[in-house]
C-alpha positions, 0 to 999 in steps of 0.5 A, spaced: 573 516 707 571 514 700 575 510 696 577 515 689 577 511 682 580 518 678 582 518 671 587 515 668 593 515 662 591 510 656 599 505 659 596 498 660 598 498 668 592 504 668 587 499 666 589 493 672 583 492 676 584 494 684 581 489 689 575 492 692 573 486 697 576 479 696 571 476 701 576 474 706 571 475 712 565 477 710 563 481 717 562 488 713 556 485 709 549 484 712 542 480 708 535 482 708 530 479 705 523 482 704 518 481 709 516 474 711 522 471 707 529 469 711 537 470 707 543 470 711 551 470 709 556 466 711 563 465 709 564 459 704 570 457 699 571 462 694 576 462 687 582 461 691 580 463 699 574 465 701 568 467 699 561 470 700 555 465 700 548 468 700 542 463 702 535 465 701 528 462 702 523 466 699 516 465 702 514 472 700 514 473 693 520 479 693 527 478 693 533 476 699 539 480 697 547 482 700 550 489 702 556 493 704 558 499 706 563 501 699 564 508 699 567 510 692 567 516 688 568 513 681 571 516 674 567 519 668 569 511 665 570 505 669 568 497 670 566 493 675 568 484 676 567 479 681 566 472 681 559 469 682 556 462 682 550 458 685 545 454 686 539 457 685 533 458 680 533 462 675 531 469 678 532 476 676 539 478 678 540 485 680 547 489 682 545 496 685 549 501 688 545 506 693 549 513 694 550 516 701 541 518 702 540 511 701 534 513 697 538 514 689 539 507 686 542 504 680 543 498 677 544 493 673 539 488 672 539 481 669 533 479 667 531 471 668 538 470 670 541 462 670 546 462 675 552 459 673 555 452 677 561 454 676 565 460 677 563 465 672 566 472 672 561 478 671 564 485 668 559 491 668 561 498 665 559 505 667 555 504 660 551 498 664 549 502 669 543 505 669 538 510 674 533 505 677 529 510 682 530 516 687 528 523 688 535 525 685 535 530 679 541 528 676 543 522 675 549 521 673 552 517 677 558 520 681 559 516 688 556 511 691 556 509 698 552 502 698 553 495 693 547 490 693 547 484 690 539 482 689 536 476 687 528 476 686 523 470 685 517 468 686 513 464 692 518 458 695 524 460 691 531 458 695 538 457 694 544 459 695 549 465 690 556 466 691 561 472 691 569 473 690 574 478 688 569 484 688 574 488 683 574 495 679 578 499 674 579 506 671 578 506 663 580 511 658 574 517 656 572 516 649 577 521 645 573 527 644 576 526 636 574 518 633 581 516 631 580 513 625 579 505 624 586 503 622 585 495 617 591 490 617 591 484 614 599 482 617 603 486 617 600 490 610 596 496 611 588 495 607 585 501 607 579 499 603 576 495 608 574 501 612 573 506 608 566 506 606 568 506 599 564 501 595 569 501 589 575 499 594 575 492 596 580 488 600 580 481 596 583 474 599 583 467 596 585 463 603 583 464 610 586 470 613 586 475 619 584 482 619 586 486 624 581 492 626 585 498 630 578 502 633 584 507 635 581 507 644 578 502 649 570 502 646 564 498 647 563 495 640 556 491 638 558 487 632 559 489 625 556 490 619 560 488 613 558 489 606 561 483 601 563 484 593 556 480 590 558 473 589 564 473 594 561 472 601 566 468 606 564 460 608 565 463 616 568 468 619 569 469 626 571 474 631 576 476 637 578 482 641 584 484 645 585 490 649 593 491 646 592 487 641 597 481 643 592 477 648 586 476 645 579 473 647 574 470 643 567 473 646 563 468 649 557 469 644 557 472 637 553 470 630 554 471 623 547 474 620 549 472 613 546 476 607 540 474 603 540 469 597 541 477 593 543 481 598 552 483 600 550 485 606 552 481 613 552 482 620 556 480 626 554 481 632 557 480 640 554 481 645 558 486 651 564 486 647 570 490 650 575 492 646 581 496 642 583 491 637 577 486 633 580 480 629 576 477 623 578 471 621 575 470 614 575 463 610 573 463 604 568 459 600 572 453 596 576 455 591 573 462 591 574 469 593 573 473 598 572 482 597 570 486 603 568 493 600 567 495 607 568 493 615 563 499 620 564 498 627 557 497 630 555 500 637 554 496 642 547 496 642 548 493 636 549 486 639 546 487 647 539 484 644 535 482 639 531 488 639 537 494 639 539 489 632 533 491 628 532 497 630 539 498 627 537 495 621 530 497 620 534 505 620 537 503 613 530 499 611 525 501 606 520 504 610 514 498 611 519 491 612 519 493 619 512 494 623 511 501 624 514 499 631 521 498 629 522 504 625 521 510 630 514 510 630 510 509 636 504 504 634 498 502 638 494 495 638 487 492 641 486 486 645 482 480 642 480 474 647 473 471 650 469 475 655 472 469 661 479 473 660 486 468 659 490 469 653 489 475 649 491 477 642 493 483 640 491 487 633 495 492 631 493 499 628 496 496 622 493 488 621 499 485 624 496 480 629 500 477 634 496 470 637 498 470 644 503 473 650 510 475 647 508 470 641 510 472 633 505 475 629 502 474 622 503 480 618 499 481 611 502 485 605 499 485 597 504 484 592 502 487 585 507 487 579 513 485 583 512 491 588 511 489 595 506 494 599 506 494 607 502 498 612 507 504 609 504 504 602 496 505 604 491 509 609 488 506 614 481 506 618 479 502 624 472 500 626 469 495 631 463 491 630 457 494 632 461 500 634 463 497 640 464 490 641 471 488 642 472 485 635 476 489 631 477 491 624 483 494 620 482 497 613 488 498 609 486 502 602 490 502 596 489 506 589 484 502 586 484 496 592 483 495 599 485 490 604 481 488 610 483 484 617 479 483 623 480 478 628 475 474 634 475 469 637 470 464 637 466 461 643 468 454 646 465 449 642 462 443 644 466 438 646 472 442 648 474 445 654 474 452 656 474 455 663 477 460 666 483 462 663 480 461 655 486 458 653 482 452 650 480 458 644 483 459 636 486 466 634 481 467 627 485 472 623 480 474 617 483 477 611 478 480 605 482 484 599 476 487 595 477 490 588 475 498 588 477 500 581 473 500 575 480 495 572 481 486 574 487 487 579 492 481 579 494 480 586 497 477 591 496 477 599 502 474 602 501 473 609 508 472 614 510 470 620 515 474 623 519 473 629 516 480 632 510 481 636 505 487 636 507 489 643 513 494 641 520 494 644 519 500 647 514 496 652 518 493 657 515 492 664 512 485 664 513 482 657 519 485 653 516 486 647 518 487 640 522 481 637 520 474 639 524 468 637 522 463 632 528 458 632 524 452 628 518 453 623 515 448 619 510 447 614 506 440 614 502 441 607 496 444 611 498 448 616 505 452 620 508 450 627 512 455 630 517 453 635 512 447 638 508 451 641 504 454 636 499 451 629 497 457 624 492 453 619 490 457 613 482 455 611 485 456 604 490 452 602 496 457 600 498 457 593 505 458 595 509 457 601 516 459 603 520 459 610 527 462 611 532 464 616 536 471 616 541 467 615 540 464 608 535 467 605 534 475 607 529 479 612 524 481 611 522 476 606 515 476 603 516 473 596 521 467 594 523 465 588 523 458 591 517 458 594 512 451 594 507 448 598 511 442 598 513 440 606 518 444 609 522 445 615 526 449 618 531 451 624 533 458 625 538 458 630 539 466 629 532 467 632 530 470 625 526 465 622 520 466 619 514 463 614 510 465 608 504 463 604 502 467 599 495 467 595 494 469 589 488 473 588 485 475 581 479 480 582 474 484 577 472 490 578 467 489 585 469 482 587 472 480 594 477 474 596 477 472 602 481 468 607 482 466 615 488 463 618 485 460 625 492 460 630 491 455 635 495 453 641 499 446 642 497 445 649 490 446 647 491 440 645 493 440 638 486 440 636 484 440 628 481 447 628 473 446 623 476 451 617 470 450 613 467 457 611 460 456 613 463 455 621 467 460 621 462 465 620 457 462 625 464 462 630 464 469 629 456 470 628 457 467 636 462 472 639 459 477 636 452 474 639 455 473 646 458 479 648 452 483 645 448 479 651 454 481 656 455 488 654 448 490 654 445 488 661 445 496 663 442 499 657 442 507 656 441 510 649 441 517 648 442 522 641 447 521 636 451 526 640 452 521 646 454 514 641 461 515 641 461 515 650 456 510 650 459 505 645 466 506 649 463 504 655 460 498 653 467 497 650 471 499 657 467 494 660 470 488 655 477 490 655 476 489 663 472 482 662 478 480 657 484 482 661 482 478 667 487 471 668 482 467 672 479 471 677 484 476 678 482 482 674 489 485 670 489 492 668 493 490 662 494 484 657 502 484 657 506 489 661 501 489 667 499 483 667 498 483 673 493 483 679 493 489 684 488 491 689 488 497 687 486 497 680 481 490 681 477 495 687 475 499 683 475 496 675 470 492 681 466 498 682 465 498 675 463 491 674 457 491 679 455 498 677 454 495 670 451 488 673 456 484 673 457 481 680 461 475 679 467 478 676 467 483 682 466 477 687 471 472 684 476 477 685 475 479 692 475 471 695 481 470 690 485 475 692 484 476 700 486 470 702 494 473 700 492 478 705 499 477 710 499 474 717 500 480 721 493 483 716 497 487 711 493 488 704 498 485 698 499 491 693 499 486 688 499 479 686 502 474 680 505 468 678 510 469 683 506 471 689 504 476 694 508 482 693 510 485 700 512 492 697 508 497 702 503 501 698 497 504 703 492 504 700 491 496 699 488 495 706 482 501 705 482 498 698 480 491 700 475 493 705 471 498 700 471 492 695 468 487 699 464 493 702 462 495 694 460 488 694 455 487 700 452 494 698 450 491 691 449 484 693 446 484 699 450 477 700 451 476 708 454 470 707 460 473 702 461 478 707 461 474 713 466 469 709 470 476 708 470 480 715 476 476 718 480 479 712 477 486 714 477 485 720 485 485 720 485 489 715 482 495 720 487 493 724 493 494 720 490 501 718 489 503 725 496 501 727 499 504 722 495 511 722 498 510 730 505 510 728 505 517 726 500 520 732 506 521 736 509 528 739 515 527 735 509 530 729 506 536 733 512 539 732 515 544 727 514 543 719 512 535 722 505 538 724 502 536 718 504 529 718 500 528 725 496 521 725 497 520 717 498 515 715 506 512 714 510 514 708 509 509 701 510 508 694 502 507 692 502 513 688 505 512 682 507 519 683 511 518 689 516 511 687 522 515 687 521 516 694 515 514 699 511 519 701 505 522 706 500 521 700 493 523 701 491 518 696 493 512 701 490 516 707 483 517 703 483 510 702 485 508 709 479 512 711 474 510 706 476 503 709 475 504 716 469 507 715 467 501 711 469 496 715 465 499 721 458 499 715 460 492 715 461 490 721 454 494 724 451 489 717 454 483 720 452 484 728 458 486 730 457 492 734 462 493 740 467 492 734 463 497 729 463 503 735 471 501 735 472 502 728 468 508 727 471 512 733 478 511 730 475 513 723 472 519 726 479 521 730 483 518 722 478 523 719 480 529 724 487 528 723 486 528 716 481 535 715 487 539 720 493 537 716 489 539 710 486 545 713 494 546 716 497 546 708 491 548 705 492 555 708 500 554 706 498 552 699 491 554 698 489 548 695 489 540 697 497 537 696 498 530 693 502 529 699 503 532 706 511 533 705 511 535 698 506 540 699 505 538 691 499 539 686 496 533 684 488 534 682 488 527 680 489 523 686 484 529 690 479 527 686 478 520 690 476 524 695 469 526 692 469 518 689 469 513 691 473 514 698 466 520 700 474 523 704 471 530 702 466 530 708 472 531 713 476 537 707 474 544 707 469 545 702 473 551 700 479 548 699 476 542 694 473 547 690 479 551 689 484 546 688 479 544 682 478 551 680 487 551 679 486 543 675 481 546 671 486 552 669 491 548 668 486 544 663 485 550 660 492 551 658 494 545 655 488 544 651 489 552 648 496 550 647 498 555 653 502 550 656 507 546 653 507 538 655 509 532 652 505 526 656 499 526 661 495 519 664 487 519 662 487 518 669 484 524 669 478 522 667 476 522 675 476 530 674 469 528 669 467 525 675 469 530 680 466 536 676 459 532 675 459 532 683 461 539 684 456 542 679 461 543 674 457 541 668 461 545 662 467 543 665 466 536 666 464 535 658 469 539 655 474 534 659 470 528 656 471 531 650 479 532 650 480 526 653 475 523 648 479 524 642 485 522 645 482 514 643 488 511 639 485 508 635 478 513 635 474 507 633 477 502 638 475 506 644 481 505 648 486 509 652 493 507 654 496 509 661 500 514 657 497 518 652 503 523 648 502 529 646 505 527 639 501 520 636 508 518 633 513 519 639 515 513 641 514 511 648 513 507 654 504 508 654 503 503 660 499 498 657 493 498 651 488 498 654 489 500 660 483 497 663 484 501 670 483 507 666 478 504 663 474 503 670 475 511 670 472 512 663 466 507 666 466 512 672 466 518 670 460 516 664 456 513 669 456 518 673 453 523 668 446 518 668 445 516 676 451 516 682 450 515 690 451 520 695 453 515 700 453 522 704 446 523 704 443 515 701 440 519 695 441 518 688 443 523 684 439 523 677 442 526 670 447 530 673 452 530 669 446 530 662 448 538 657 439 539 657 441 539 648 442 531 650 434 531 652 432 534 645 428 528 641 428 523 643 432 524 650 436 519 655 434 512 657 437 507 662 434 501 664 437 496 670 443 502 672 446 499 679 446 502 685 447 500 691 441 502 693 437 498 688 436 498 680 434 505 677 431 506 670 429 512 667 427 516 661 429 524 661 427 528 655 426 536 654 418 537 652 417 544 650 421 547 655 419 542 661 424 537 662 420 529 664 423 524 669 421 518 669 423 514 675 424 505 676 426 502 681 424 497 687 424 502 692 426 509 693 433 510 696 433 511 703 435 519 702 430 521 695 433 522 688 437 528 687 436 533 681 442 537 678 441 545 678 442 544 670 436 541 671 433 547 673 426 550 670 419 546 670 420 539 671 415 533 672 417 527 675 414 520 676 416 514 681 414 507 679 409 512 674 406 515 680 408 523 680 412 525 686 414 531 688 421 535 686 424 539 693 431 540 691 437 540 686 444 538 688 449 543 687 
């Protein structure tokens, strides 16, 4: 029976808390800890009692938590307390409440949380509680049949945590008419505190209270209190009652004071609670206080950094705030060293941020006194070449521009680079360039904000937005920030400035009392910032050019060279060095294939500049992290491109995490190993160090490899044999027969596991492969084990489609969904080589119904609002399937949706509205980056691993022949290197075909190829038999 927790009146006894677990015995509550971890609970001392003492040993990354059957249906308004302590290291804290399918979670989660020694007391309100995950559609939370407390670390974490007085209370609804705020200073009435009328002002001389009546129980943030000019108090600080005779002073709350010429100041608290708010104001000595006017604040208002100047950039003028703070979505690009490490981020509007969750340097002009921002110019982007990861923004202004770009030099002699290129400057360039016919007087300030480039709406990995500097100085040559950073100017700044919040206003881009003399500064806000400014006097045509080079202190606190001439020549370097990378496979075309090729030498930058030593991350901030999913195929994309040693880095590095009953890890980061089950990891491991093998031809690589395969297969048979029962040859279970268990490796299905194709595509592509592996290696008994559980994994996987595809009339994402998902079926076709086991007419419906679909959105048929650019595996899909038209006209769609065009970049997200803030994944997204790879490369030469051919040209219009034509040199197959000129003379269309030998099934050409054709291998004619589809 459910414990009701129902509405109540607004008497005080109706607010008490009634106990839910006092923790006297603790036999209702179990632990868990992820695989190969250990937890237990045990009773210990408690506040006044007994207690509840959860140990953990994590010897997987994950988490041990402590659960309880606690069924309770819960009120429109409530809180929840218990008491907590522990000795443990800092971790990620959760409390979830499950409902009574086990599948509907939500939380509260405490991120990076210290665990008090002593008895703390944890409150959270239903405004707390948010949905985590499950397949439920209503999430409003109404019951719960479960509560765990979680706690999630890393490899090697331990400890203990304990619990009491586990207690709930019903509180009021928020009135549906707000009761005015009602200001009393004793027993007087002084309404023009709180009236919003700037020309009443409640007036003091000597310290005094101010009693706010909110007029109900709330949440409340802070306030924002506006101050008569020249009469702001000397302190103030602020305390909370529920009935406004006991009262509690928050545990934290800052006064963020006005500027030197503002009247506007902010008290913030965080998780504040109350009826009643006392400000206890003391004025400056022998001066006045007037307060024109006290606004209560929303909690959001005081929750975190990022809520409070979200709040404020809303009554900001428009260009104080990066476009991110404002209501506007804004989007970035990487720049770092081909070796990978720490990158740093460029903003659309020339912000640059040196580092992960680092501040960043933002750049304004200041003409005649007006401040000009990102807000008062127009924008254009560019990379050098077209294509090289060295971005360029352009801020043009009515008679003036303002150039920013950004690089980082190659290691130089003497220093210490690696793998990890953390032993690299930030070189941020800034040109400011007379374009009118009259001299301009400028001057360029350059500021250092607490806030990065990754935006607040970016979440998962980094938080982004504000990024606190608490200590800033200025040393006559160059800016520390927090200790952790140098920012030297090449130039010396004809003046600099530092402030707080507190002191001196935010944003602040121009001081009265700026100088170049040393200063120092310490901002226990978290708002500190600094700015140097240059004065630039231009005639018509000239240029003022200056660098700020970031550098990191443990780098070693090195001097960088600031000399103009070595600057230059670091950036001519970068530039030289990825020309050379990003040009080992060569293909030109006409101007109408420039901006795809471009794209693909910059796809592959981003790939190589994401990656952390050997593990490849599809991301540089929120997805920094390493999955086998996405390192497999970015891998395929590396070989395919020429570059081994990335591909091969990776699969050493990551195999060894393979666990001890052989299951594939899905991820990898600092933490660990990550025992979350995904099923496609253990497919994907053996077609990565089968991709390898095929390209490389390295014996001893994969016979390092094949223990991990090895068990690797096993796993996957095991697990396709857990579903192969009598209990699936029954009812609506037939279609789940032989497949693969349910998990959440399909992004689609993190609500809730499921029987995904996608991971039984994969399951079969890895057996399949770990067979050819195991015939290379010698291994025969094993190959001719391993290749009759494929065939068997493979019928089951045809006779479950065939069963649903008659239901459907395409192929489903998923088995018990029965759901649509084109995207996910594409793997089937590349790189699993699955469609081999499907009907061919299902395959060609489902992709007829995606390209419907397609067209819809595109024409504006059907509405939508977001999509993900993995889509670009349907260009691949269309090239395969014949579909030439179709699969330039998604190219195309896709194409445009680059944000920033010239930067050549997708994020995971892409929305319909640029503008409209959101999560978007990461910026660049590099796994979707490897598709793009894919999907071009195809269109040139892609392997039918059916056949053993080489498909040639298959995805080239016959316009791209005209002229000139298409050239490929030093393409990676794995059979060998292709070459190839293809170009349309009078209507006959010339192949000329390199390579080292010829594959063991021919080249193939496409039907769009149709017509006279000539075509030579190695110079000699050959002769032409057939055409792909």
């Amino acid at each position: 029976m459910a414990i009701a927790v129902s509405a109540a009146g607004e008497n005080n006894a109706s607010h008490a808390f009634r106990l839910l677990d006092g923790f006297e015995s603790v036999g209702e509550w179990q632990p868990y800890a992820t695989e190969g971890s250990d937890a237990s609970v045990e009773t210990a001392g408690g506040v006044t009692g007994n207690g509840l003492k959860l140990s953990y040993d994590l010897r997987t990354a994950g988490g041990a938590n402590a659960y309880r059957a606690l069924p309770l249906d819960l009120s429109n308004n409530f809180e929840m307390a218990f008491k907590l302590r522990g000795h443990a290291p800092q971790a990620t804290f959760e409390v979830r409440l499950v409902d009574d399918s086990g599948g509907n979670v939500w939380w509260k989660q405490f991120r990076d949380y210290e665990f008090p020694d002593d008895w703390t007391t944890i409150r959270i309100r239903r405004s707390d509680i948010h949905f985590a995950w499950g397949p439920v559609d209503d999430h409003n939370l109404k019951t719960i049949a479960r509560i765990e407390f979680v706690i999630l670390g890393a490899i090697g974490d331990k400890g203990t945590v304990e619990f009491d007085t586990l207690e709930m209370r019903t509180l009021p609804e928020r009135p549906a008419v707000i009761p005015p705020v009602v200001a009393t200073a004793g027993d007087v009435a002084v309404p023009g505190a709180v009236d919003g009328n700037p020309e009443t002002t409640w007036t003091i001389d000597k310290d005094t209270d101010l009693t706010l009546d909110l007029g109900y129980l709330r949440d409340l943030g802070g306030l924002t209190l506006r101050w008569s000019e020249g009469q702001v108090p000397e302190a103030i600080d602020l305390a909370l009652s529920e009935d406004g005779t006991g009262w509690m002073v928050p545990k934290w709350q800052r006064y963020v004071g006005p500027s030197s010429t503002g009247t506007t100041g902010y008290l913030r608290t965080a998780d504040a609670f109350g009826r009643y708010v006392r400000l206890s104001v003391t004025p400056a000595s022998g001066g006045l206080v007037g307060l024109t006017d006290a606004t209560v604040e929303s909690r959001d208002f005081g929750q975190d950094d990022n809520r409070f100047l979200l709040s404020l950039a809303r009554d900001a003028k428009k260009g104080s705030y990066p476009r991110s703070f404002t209501g506007e979505q804004i989007y970035w690009t990487i720049v770092g060293p081909p070796q990978g490490g720490r990158s740093a981020l460029l903003s659309e509007d020339g912000a640059m941020e040196p580092g992960p969750g680092a501040f960043s340097i933002e750049p304004f002009l200041i003409e005649n006194g007006s401040v000009l921002s990102w807000a008062d110019a127009e924008h254009s982007h560019s990379l050098r070449d077209g294509y090289l990861p060295l971005p360029r923004v352009r801020r043009t202004h009515d008679g003036f521009s303002l150039d920013i770009s950004a690089h980082r030099p190659p290691v130089p002699a003497g220093r210490e680079g690696g793998m990890d290129g953390n032993a690299r400057d930030v070189v941020t360039r800034y040109r400011v360039t007379n374009t009118g016919t009259i001299r301009r007087t400028l001057i360029l300030a350059l500021a250092i904000r607490p806030m990065q480039v990754n935006p607040p709406t970016q979440t998962l990995n980094i938080v982004g937005g504000v990024s606190r500097i608490e200590q800033i100085s200025w040393n006559g040559a160059a800016f520390q920030v927090n200790g952790d950073w140098s920012v030297y100017p090449a130039l010396k700044p004809d003046q600099v400035s530092l402030a707080a919040f507190e002191r001196a206003g935010f944003p602040h881009v121009q001081d009265a009392e700026a100088s170049t003399d040393s200063q120092s500064l310490v901002a226990p806000g978290g708002f500190g910032s600094g700015v140097m400014y240059f004065h630039v006097d231009l005639a018509p045509g000239e240029v003022r050019d200056v660098s700020v080079v970031t550098v990191l202190a443990t780098d070693g606190g090195h001097a960088p060279d600031l000399d103009r001439e070595a600057i230059d020549a670091g950036e001519k370097a970068a530039a030289d060095e990825w020309r050379e990378i990003l040009n080992r496979v060569d293909i030109s075309g006409p101007p109408a294939s420039l901006p795809i090729l471009n794209a693909l030498k910059t796809a592959l930058a981003h790939m190589m500049i994401t990656r952390e030593g050997p593990g490849l991350r599809p991301g540089p901030r929120n997805y920094a992290r390493s999955w086998i999913r996405d390192g497999a195929m970015m891998s395929e994309g590396f070989l395919r491109l020429g570059h081994n040693e990335p591909a091969v880095d990776f699969a050493r590095w990551y195999a060894p995490h393979q666990f001890s009953n052989g299951k594939v890890p899905c991820c990898v980061d600092k933490r660990g190993a990550d025992p979350v089950v995904e099923n496609d990891s253990h497919g994907e491991l053996i077609f990565l160090v089968a991709d390898i093998y095929r390209y490389t031809r390295d014996r001893a690589f994969a016979e390092d490899m094949w223990p991990y395969v090895d068990k690797a297969a096993a796993t996957l048979n095991g697990l396709r044999l857990m579903e192969r029962t009598e209990h699936n040859r029954q009812g609506d279970r037939k279609a789940l027969y032989g497949l693969l268990p349910p998990s959440i490796s399909h992004e689609g299905y993190m609500d809730k596991p499921a029987y995904s194709f996608w991971d039984n595509f994969w399951g079969l592509k890895g057996l399949n492969d770990a067979a050819f592996l195991a015939e290379e290696l010698g291994h025969r008994d094993r190959a001719a084990e391993i290749r009759e559980d494929a065939t068997e994994f493979g019928a089951d996987i045809g006779a479950s489609v065939r069963l649903l595809g008659h239901e459907l009339g395409h192929v489903p994402g998923a088995a018990d969904r029965k759901d649509f998902d084109p995207t996910s079926t594409t793997i089937a076709l590349s790189p699993t080589g699955a469609a081999t086991v499907l009907p061919r007419d299902l395959l060609v419906t489902t992709f007829e119904k995606a390209w419907s679909e397609f067209v819809a959105r595109r024409d504006g048929q059907k509405a939508w609002e977001v999509y993900t650019p993995y889509e670009f595996r349907q260009v691949s899909a269309f090239v395969r399937l014949g579909e030439l038209e179709r699969a330039h006209a998604l190219l195309d769609f896709y194409m445009h949706d680059r944000r920033p065009a010239a930067w050549n970049q997708w994020g995971e997200v892409i929305g319909r509205l640029e503008r409209e803030p959101r999560f978007i994944g990461d910026m660049p997204h590099t796994w979707v980056g490897s598709d793009f790879i894919r999907a071009v490369l195809d269109l040139f030469v892609y392997a039918d691993t059916e056949t053993g051919s080489l498909v040639i040209g298959a995805g080239l219009p016959r316009s791209w022949l005209q002229g000139e034509g298409i050239r490929v040199r030093g393409l990676r197959t794995p059979y060998g290197e292709v070459s190839y000129t293809a170009r349309d003379e009078d209507g006959q269309v010339h192949v000329d075909l390199e390579g080292l030998s010829m594959p063991p099934g021919g080249f193939v050409l496409p039907a769009s190829l149709k017509g006279d054709v000539r075509v030579t291998f190695n110079g000699q004619a050959v002769d032409v038999i057939g055409t792909s589809p």
